[in-house]
VOGU-3710 file (C-alpha; in Angstrom, 3 decimals, decimal comma):
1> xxxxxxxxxx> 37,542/-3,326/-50,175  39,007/-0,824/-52,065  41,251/-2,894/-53,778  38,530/-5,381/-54,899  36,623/-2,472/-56,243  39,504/-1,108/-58,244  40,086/-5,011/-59,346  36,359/-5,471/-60,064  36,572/-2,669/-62,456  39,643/-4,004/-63,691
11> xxxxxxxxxx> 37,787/-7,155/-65,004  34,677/-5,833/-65,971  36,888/-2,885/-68,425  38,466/-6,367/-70,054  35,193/-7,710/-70,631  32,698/-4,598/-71,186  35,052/-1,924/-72,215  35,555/-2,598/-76,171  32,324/-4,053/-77,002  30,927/-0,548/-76,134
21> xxxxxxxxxx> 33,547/1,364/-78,147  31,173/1,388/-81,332  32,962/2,834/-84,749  32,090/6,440/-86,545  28,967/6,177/-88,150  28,002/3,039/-86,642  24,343/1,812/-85,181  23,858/1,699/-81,519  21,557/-0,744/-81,407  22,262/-4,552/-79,528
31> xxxxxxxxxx> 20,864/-6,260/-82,695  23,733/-4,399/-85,184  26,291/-4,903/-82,667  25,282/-8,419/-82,737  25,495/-8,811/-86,161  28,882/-6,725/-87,116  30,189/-9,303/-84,068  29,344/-12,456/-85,654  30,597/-10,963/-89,320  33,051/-13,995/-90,933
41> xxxxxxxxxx> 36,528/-12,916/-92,021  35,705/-13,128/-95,745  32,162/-10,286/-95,309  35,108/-8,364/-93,374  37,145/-8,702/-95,941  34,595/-7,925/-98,808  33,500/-5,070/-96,890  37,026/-3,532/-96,890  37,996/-4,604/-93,484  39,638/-6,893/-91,411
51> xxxxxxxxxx> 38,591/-8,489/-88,767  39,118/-7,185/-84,882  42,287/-7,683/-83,525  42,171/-5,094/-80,718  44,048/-6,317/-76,968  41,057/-7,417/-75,518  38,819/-8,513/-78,546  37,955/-12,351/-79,125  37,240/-13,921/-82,113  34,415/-12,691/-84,239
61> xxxxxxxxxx> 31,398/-14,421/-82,931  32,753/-14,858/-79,551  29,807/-14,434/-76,694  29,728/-11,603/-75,204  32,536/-9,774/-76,802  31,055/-7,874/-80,462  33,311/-5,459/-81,737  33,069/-3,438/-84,799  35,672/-4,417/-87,917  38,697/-2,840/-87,371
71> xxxxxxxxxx> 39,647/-0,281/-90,106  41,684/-0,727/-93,357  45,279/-1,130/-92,304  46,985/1,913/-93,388  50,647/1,178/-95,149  53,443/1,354/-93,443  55,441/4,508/-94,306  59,466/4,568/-94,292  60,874/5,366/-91,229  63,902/7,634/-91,100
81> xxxxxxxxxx> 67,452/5,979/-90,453  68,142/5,802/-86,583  64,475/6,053/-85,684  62,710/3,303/-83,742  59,349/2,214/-82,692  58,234/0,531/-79,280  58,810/-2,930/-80,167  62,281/-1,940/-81,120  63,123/-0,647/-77,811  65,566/-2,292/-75,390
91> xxxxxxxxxx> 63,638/-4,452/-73,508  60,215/-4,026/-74,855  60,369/-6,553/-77,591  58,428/-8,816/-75,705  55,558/-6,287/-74,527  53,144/-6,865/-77,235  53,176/-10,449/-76,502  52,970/-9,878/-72,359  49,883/-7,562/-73,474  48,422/-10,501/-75,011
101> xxxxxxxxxx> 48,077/-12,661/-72,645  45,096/-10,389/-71,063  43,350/-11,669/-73,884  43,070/-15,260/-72,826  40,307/-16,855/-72,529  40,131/-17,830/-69,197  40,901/-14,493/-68,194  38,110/-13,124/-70,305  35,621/-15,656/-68,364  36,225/-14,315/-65,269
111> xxxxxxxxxx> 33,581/-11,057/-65,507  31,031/-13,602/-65,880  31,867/-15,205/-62,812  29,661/-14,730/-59,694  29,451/-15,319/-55,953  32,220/-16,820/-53,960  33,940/-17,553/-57,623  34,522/-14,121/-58,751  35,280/-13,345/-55,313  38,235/-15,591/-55,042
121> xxxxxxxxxx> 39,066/-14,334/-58,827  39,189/-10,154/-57,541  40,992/-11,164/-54,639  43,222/-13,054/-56,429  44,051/-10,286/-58,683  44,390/-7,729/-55,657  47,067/-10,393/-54,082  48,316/-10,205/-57,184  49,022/-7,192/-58,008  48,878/-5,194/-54,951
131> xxxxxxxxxx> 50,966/-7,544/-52,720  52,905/-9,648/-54,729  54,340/-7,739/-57,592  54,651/-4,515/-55,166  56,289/-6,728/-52,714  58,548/-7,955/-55,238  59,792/-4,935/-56,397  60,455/-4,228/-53,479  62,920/-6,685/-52,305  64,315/-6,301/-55,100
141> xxxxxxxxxx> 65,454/-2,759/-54,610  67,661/-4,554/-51,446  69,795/-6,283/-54,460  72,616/-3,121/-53,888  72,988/-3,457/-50,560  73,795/-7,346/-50,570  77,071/-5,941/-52,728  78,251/-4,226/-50,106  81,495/-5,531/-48,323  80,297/-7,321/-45,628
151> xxxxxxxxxx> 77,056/-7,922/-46,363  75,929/-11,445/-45,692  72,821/-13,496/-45,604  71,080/-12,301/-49,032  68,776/-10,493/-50,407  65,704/-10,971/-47,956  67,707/-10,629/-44,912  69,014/-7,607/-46,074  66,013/-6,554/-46,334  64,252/-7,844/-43,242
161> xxxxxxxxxx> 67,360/-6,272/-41,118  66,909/-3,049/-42,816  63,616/-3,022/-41,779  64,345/-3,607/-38,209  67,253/-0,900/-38,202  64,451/1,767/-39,551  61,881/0,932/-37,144  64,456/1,065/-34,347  65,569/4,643/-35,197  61,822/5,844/-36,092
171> xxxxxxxxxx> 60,786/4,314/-32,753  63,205/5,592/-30,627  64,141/9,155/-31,961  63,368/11,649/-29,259  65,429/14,741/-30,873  63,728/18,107/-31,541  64,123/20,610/-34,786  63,164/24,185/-34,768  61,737/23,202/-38,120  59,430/20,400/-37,000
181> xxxxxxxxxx> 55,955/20,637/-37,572  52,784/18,894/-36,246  50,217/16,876/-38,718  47,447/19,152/-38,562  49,677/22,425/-39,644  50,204/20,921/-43,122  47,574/21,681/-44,860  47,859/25,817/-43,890  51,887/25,387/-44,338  52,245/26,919/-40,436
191> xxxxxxxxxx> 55,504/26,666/-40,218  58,207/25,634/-43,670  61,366/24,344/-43,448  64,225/26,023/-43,942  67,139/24,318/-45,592  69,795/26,616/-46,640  70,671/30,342/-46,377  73,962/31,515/-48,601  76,803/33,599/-47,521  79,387/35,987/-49,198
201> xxxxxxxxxx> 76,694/38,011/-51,228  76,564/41,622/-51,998  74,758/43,572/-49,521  71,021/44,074/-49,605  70,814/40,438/-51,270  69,269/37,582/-49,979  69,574/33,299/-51,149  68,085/30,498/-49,629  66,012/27,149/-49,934  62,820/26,474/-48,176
211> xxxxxxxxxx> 60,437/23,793/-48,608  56,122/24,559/-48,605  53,446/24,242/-51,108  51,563/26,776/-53,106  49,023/28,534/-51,286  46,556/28,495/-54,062  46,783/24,974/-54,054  47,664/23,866/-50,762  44,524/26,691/-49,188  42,499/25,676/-51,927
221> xxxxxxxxxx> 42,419/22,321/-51,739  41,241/21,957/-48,382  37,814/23,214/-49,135  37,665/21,167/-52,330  38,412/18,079/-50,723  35,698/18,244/-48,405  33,187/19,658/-51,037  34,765/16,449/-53,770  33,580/14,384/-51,003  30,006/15,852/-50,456
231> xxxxxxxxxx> 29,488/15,663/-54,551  31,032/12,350/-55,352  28,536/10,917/-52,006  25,587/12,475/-54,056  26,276/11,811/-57,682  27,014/8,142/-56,190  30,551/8,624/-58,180  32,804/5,697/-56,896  35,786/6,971/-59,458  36,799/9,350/-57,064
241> xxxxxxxxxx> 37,197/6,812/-54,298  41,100/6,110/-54,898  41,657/9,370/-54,743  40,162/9,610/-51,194  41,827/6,501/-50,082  45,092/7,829/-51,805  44,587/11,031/-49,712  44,238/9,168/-46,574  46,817/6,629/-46,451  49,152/9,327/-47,254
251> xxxxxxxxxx> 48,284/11,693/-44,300  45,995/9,891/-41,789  49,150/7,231/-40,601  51,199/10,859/-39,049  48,652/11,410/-36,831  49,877/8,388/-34,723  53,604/9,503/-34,911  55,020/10,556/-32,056  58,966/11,437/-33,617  59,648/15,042/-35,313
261> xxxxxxxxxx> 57,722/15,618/-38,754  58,128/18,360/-41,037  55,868/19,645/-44,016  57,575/17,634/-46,746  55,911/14,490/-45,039  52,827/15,595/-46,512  53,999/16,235/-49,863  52,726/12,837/-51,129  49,231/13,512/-50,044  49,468/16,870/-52,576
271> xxxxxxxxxx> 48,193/14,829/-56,061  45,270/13,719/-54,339  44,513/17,289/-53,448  45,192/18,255/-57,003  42,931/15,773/-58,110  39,783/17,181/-55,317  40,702/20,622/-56,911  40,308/19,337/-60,796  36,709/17,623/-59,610  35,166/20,127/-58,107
281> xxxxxxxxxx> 35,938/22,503/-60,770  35,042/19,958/-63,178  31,430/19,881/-61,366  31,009/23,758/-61,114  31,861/24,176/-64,784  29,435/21,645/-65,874  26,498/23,158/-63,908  27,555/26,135/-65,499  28,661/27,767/-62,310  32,273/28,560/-62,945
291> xxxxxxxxxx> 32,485/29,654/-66,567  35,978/28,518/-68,469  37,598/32,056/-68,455  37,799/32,179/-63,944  39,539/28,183/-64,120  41,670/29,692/-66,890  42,228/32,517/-64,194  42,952/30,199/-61,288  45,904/28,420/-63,418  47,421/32,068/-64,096
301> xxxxxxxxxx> 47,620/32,902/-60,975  48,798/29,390/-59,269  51,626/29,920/-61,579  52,441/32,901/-60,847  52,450/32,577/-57,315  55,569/29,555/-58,133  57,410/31,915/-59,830  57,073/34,604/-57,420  57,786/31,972/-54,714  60,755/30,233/-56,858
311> xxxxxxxxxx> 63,823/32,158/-55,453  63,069/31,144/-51,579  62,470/27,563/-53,456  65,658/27,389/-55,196  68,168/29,377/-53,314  68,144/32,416/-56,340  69,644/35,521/-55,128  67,194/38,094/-54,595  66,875/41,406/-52,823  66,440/41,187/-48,527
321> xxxxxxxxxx> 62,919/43,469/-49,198  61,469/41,130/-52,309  62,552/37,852/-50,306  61,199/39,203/-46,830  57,806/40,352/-48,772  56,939/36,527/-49,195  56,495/35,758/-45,742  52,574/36,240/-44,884  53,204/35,158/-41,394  56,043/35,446/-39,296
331> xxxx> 56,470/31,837/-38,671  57,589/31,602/-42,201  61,273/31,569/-42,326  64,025/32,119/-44,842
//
């Protein structure tokens, strides 16, 4: 379901999206919009403009799709020797043309579709490009392996085998770490892992490499993401909904593992936390609750906090009483 809905939006942005981007100066009215649509190439041309070419604009006159003449074409200035643009990029020659082919005009019919039609049409589009081109990518990333000496059977064996091998070890791993940590301890970094601790320093100094978050993002965040929850449920704001499913997918699935897990695991899960952060301040400041001056504050001081944290991070060599200083509990070790 989530997928449709990000797909659903998808089409309707193709359809709905320019016809709603209206130029400086112009009416807002239906009837203008109507009218600047349906505009022939010569008026655009005696009017000083050409007529819309944008990615996802039809013809002029085209139902359903009225967008505003596109402004004079500016000239081209020189560009310096050994410069380049995007078209002139390895490999991107071809992208203006792949763009263009969201223009087409049965892909431009589908937002009008309804019922079991534009059903089949967002799932199509979510098999698409959630399964197929993912899933391609992804066997594709097997194409080393089938150079290895040895290797036999191609490219989706390889793959399929490689899969069974991780499962296996995953599955069956019963070894302990004094580093491991459970699920739930994540979030309040309970325990980080220690990597590396240096030898042959000068005495009194300290180097090592430990892996947790920021606790004014990591703390933070867990009371925003509850509270993004409670305001997006209220304002009725679905945008925020991959970043909940994003958030879940990422964490909920260690719950059910029953091998050793350690706090990186829930590094991918830290964006979405980001993102709860960004909302909810986002809200406060535009009820005029958290004036612009205390997020400025909050930034400050999360970056400060890395590069107070940065030597037990990156294995800097700092004093034994500035490195032990850092711990705020004792199960944090380095």
């Amino acid at each position: 379901l989530f997928f449709v809905a990000r797909a659903e939006e998808l089409l309707g942005w193709l359809a709905d999206g320019p016809s709603r981007r209206l130029a400086p100066g112009s009416a807002r009215s239906p009837g203008s919009a109507r009218q600047r649509g349906a505009q022939s190439p010569q008026a655009a041309q005696s009017a000083g403009s050409a007529p819309s070419q944008g990615l996802f604009s039809g013809s002029p006159g085209s139902p359903g799709l009225h967008v505003p003449p596109a402004p004079p074409r500016q000239p081209k200035l020189p560009r310096a020797p050994g410069s380049s643009t995007l078209s002139t990029l390895p490999g991107l020659s071809k992208l203006p043309k792949l763009l263009g082919l969201l223009k087409h005009p049965k892909l431009l019919k589908l937002p009008s579709l309804s019922g079991p039609p534009r059903l089949a049409a967002l799932l199509g589009f979510c098999l698409l490009f959630f399964v197929a081109v993912p899933g391609a990518i992804y066997l594709l990333s097997y194409a080393p392996y089938t150079k290895v000496p040895g290797a036999g059977g191609g490219l989706f064996k390889t793959m399929l085998d490689s899969q069974a091998s991780m499962f296996d070890y995953h599955s069956t791993l019963k070894d302990t770490h004094p580093f491991e940590s459970a699920w739930w301890s994540w979030p309040i970094m309970a325990k980080p892992i220690w990597y590396y601790m240096a030898t042959g320093l000068e005495a009194g100094m300290k180097a090592g490499i430990s892996s947790f978050g920021n606790p004014l993002v990591w703390w933070v965040g867990i009371p925003c993401l509850a509270a993004a929850l409670i305001i997006a449920c209220k304002k009725g704001d679905r945008h925020m909904a991959p970043v909940f499913a994003g958030f879940l997918f990422q964490y909920c699935p260690w719950i059910f593992i029953s091998r050793a897990t350690f706090i990186y695991h829930y590094f991918s899960a830290v964006p979405f936390v980001i993102f709860s952060i960004v909302y909810v301040m986002k809200d406060l400041a535009d009820a005029r609750v958290l004036p612009r001056k205390a997020a400025v504050a909050y930034l400050a001081a999360t970056a400060l906090l890395f590069a107070l944290y940065y030597p037990v991070l990156s294995g800097l060599p700092v004093s034994v009483g500035y490195s032990d200083g850092l711990r705020l509990f004792s199960s944090w070790t380095w």
